[in-house]
N, C-alpha and C positions, 0 to 999 in steps of 0.2 A: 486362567484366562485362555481364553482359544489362540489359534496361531493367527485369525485376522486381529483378534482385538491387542496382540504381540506388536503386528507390521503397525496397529493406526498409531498404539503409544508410543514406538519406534520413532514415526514418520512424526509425530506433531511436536517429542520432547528435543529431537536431534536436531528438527529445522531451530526451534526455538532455542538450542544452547549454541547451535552456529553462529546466530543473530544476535546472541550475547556476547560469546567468545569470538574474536575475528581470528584467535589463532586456529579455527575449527575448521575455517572454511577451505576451499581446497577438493576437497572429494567429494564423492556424488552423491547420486540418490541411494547406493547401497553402503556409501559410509556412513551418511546423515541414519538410515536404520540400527545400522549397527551400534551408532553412539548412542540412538537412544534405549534401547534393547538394554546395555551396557550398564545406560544412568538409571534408568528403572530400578537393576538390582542392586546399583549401589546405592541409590536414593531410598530402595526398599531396607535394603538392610539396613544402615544407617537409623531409617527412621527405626526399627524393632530394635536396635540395639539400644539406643537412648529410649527409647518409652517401655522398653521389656527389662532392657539388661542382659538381653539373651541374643551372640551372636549365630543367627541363621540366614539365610538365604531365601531371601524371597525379594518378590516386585510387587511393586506399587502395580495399584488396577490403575483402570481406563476411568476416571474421574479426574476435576477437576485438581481436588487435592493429589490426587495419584500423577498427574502433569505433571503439577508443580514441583513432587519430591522429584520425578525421575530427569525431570528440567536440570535442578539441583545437583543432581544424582550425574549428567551427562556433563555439568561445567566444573563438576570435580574432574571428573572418567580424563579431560581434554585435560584440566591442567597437571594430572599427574601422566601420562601420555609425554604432552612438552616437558615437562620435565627430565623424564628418562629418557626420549629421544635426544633430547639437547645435550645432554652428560654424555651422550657415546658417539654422536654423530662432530664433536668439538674437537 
């Protein structure tokens, strides 16, 4: 994927798992890329590891299904994020 089609599945998966997850919201427009950047490759690998068996490192494309994992992929990234924040910051 090129570095714009990086920023748009960034921008469309991040807004989208803010708007799911309310504990996401909070930071900008450079957090919202970074989560989705984030949920891409976790949403990528995930999906190759269950349909492959094989864990690697990649991201979901700029498609509709490619969204949806990395949507997936950003409202894991946020609850395990809360999670380890919330253990050290108590």
């Amino acid at each position: 994927m090129t570095l714009i089609a990086w920023i748009v599945l960034g921008l469309i998966s991040g807004a989208i798992a803010k708007a799911i997850d309310p504990a996401a919201r909070g930071s900008g427009i450079l957090g919202t890329l970074v989560l989705g950047i984030i949920g891409a490759f976790v949403g990528g690998t995930l999906t190759t590891l269950i349909t492959t068996g094989k864990f690697v490192l990649v991201s979901s494309d700029l498609s509709p299904s490619g969204i949806f994992i990395a949507v997936i992929g950003a409202v894991i990234a946020v609850f395990v994020w809360h999670r380890i924040n919330s253990r050290y910051s108590s």
